[in-house]
C-alpha positions as CSV (number, residue, x, y, z in Angstrom):
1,X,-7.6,-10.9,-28.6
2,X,-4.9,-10.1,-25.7
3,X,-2.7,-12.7,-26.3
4,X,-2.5,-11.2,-30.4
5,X,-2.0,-7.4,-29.1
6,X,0.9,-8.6,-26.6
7,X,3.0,-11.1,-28.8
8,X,2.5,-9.6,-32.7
9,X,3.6,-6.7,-33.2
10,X,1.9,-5.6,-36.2
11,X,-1.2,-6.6,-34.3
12,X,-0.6,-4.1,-31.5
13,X,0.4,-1.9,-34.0
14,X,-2.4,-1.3,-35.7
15,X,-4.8,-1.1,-32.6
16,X,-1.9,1.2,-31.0
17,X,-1.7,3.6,-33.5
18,X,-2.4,7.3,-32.3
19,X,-2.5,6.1,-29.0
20,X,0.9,4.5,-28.1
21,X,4.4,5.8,-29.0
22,X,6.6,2.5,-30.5
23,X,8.8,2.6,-27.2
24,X,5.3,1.9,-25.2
25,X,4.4,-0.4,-27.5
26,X,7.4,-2.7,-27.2
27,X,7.2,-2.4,-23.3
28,X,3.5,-3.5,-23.8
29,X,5.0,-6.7,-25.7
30,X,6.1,-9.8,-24.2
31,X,10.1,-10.5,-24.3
32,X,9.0,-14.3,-24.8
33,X,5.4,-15.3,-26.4
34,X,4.0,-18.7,-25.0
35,X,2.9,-20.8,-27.7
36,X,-0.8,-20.1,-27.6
37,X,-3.2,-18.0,-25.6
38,X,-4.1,-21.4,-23.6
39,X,-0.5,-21.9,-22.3
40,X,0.1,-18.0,-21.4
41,X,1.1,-17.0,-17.7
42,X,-1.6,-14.0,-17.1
43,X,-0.5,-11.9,-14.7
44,X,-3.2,-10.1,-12.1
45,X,-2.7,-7.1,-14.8
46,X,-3.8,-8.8,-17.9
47,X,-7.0,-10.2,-16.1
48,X,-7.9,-6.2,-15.7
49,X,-7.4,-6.4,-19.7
50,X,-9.3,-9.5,-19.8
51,X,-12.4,-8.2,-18.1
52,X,-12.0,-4.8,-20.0
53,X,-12.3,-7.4,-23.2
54,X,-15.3,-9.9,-21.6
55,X,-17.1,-6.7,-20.9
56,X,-17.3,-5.3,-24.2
57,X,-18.2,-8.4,-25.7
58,X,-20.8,-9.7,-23.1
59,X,-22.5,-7.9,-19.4
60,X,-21.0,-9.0,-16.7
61,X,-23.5,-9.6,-13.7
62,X,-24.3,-6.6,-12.1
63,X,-25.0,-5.6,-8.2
64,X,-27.7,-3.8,-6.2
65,X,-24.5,-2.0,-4.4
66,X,-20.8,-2.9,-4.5
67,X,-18.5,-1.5,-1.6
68,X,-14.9,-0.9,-2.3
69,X,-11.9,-0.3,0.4
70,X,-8.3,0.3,-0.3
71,X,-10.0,1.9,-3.2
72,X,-6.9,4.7,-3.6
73,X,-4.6,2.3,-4.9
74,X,-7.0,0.9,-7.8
75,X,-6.0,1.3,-11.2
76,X,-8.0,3.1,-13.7
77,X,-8.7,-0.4,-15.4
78,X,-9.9,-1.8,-12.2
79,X,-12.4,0.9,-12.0
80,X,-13.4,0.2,-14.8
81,X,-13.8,-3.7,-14.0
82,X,-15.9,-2.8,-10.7
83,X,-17.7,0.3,-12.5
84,X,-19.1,-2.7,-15.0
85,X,-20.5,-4.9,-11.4
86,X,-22.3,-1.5,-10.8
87,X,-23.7,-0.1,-13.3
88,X,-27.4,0.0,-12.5
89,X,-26.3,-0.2,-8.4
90,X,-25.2,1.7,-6.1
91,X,-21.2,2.5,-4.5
92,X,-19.5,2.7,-1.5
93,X,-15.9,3.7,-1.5
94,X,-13.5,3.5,1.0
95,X,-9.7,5.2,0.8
96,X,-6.7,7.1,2.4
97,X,-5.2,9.3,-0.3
98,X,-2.4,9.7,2.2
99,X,-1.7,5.2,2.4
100,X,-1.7,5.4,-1.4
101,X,1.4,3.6,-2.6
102,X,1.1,2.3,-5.7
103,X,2.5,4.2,-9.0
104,X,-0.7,4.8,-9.9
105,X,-2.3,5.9,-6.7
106,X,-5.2,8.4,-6.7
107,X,-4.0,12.0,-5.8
108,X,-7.3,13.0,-5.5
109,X,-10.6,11.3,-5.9
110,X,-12.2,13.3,-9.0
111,X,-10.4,10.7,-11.7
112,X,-11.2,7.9,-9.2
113,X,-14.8,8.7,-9.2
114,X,-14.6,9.8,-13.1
115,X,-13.3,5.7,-13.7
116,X,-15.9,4.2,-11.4
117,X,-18.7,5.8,-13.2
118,X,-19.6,8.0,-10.5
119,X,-17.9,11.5,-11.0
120,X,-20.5,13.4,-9.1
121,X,-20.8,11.4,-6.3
122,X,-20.2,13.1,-2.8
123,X,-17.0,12.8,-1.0
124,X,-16.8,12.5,2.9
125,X,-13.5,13.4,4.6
126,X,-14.0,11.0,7.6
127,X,-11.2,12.3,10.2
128,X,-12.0,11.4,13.7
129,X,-10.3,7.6,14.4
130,X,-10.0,5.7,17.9
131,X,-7.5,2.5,16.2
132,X,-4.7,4.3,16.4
133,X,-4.1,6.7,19.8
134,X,-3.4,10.7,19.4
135,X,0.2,10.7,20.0
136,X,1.2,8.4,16.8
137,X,-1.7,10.2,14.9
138,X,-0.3,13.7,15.2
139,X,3.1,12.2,14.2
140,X,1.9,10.4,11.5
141,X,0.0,14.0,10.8
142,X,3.5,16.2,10.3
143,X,4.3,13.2,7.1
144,X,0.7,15.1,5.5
145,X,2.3,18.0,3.9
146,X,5.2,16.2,2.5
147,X,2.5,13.7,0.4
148,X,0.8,16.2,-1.6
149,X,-2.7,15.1,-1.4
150,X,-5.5,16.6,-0.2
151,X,-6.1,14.7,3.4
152,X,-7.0,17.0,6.6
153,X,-5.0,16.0,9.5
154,X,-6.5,12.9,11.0
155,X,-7.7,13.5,15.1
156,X,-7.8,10.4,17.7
157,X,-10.4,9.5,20.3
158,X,-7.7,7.7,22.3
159,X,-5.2,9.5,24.9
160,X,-4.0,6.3,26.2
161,X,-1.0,6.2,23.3
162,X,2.7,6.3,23.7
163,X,5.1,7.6,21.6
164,X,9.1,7.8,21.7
165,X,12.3,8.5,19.4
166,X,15.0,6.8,19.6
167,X,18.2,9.2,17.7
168,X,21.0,6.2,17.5
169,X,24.1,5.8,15.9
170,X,24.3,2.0,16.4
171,X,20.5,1.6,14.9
172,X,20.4,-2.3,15.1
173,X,21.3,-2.4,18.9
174,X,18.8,0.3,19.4
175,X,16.1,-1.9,17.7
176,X,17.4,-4.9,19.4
177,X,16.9,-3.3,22.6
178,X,13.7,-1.6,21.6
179,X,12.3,-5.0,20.8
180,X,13.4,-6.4,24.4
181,X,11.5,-3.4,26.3
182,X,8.1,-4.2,24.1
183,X,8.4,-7.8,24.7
184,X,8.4,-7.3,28.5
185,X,4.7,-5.9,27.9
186,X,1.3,-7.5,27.2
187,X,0.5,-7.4,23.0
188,X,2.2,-8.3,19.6
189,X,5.5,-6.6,18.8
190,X,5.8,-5.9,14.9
191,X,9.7,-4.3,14.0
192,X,9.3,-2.2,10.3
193,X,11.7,-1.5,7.9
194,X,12.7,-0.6,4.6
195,X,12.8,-4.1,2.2
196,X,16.6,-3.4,2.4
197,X,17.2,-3.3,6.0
198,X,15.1,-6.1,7.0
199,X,17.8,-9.3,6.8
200,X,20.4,-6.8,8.6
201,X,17.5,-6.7,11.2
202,X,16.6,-10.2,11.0
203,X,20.3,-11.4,12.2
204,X,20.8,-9.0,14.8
205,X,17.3,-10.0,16.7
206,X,18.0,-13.3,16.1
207,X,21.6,-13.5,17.2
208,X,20.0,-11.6,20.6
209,X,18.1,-15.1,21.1
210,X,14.7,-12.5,20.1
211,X,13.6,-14.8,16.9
212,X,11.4,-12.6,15.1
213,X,8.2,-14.2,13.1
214,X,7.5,-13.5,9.4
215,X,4.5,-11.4,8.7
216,X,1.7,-14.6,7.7
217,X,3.1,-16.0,11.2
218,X,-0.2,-16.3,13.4
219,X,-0.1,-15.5,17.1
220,X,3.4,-14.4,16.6
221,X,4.7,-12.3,19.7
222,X,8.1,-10.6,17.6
223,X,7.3,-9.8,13.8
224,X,10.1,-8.4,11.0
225,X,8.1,-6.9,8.6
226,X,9.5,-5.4,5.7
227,X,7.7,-1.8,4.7
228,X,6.0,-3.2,1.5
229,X,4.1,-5.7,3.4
230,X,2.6,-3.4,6.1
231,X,-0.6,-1.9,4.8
232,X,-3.7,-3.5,6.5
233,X,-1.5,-5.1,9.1
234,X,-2.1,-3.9,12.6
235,X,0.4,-4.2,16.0
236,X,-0.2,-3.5,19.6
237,X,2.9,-1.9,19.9
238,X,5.3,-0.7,16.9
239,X,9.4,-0.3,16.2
240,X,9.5,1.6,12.9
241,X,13.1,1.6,12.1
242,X,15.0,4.4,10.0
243,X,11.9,6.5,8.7
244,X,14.7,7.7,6.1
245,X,15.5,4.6,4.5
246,X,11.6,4.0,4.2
247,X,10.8,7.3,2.1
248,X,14.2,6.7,0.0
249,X,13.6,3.2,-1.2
250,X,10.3,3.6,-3.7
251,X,9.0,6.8,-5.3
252,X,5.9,6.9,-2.8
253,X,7.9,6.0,-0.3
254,X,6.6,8.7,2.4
255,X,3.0,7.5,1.7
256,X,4.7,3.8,2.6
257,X,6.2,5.3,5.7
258,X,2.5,6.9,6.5
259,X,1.6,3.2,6.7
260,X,3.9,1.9,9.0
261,X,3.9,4.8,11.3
262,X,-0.1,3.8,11.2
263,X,0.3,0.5,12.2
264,X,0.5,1.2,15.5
265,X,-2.9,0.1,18.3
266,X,-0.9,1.2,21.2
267,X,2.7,2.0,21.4
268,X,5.4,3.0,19.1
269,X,8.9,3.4,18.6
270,X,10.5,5.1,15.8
271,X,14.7,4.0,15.9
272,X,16.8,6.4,13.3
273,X,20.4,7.2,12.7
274,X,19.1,10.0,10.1
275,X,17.2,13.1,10.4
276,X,13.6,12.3,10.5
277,X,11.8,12.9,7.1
278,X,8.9,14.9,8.9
């Protein structure tokens, strides 16, 4: 049934009527149809529509209660796929409205709830941490207003935090040098950046003899991490490089700097050239 609504037009068409404009339609389409359903690439979006499919036809098995984290960036469809494991069970979900940086991250949890089946269910604001220390929450807390959801400033347990700014005009050799200082201490070093400005970064600590890790290295003292890997990744201490360049480069791109500036277990450094977006 997918594989006729995404290569035939006509098919789409007729199912699409009413609902989809012909310029959504043809972006629905793909630019090259395998040759059969049993040959097509399906992509971790058309299993969503594959479930959606397998559950009308036949229940999928259900759970006594499902728990769900990361749960702001879920699609409506994959509510949908998880409300179906649920349906006679119970839910526990888990998000950050403010780390949400998908294109179709919640902005609030009322259609979240609404797609999971549950749109009375109570919602907890859970605001007191201890992972990350007070100083890098209360930074990360001036980026709240700027995101336009509803999350109350965050609090910390931890006073044991440090926290410095590093205005540059040379913002590689500030990094470079930032990197040095953290290395001289106990714990994992992880240096983030906007996509962009990662293989600038990656020659200039590797020319200074620093040879900074990937993000799946293991054990890895130095890590280059670009901005759209970071979420769920954690660092003793932190060198967010250019803040700016972060919030410019994708259209949730202050939620993405939210992330990195939360990556943070101990100590971190934020290196700019540009006014701070917060």
């Amino acid at each position: 049934v997918l594989f006729r609504l995404l290569t035939d037009a006509g098919t789409l068409a007729r199912a699409a009527e009413g609902v989809l404009e012909p310029g959504e339609q043809a972006a629905l389409r793909w630019a090259r149809a395998p040759r059969s359903y049993k040959s097509a690439r399906w992509s971790a979006a058309d299993l969503v529509l594959l479930d959606e499919l397998s559950g009308l036809i036949e229940h999928p098995e259900a759970y006594g209660h499902v728990v769900v984290d990361e749960a702001q960036d879920l699609s409506p469809m994959e509510c949908r796929a998880i409300a179906r494991r649920a349906a006679f069970g119970s839910l526990t979900v888990l998000g950050d409205l403010a780390q949400g940086t998908a294109p179709w991250a919640a902005r609030d949890w009322s259609a979240q709830l609404r797609h999971l089946g549950r749109p009375d269910a109570t919602v907890v604001s859970l605001t007191t941490g201890f992972r990350v220390p007070a100083a890098v929450v209360a930074l990360a807390n001036r980026l709240l207003t700027r995101l336009a959801v509803p999350v109350p400033p965050a609090r910390s347990l931890r006073t044991d935090g440090e926290l410095a700014l590093h205005p540059t005009d040379d913002v590689l050799a500030t990094t470079v040098a930032a990197a040095r200082r953290a290395l001289a201490r106990e714990g994992s070093v992880g240096v983030l950046a906007a996509d962009a400005d990662v293989p600038a970064l990656s020659r200039a600590l590797t020319e200074a003899g620093l040879a900074p890790a990937a993000p799946d290295a293991l054990g890895a003292r130095l890590t280059l991490v670009p901005a759209s890997l970071a979420k769920g990744l954690e660092y003793d201490h932190v060198i967010a490089v250019e803040p700016a360049a972060v919030t410019e480069a994708e259209e949730r791109g202050a939620h993405r700097l939210y992330v990195l500036l939360t990556r943070a277990v101990s100590r971190l450094d934020v290196v700019h050239g540009r006014p701070l977006p917060f």
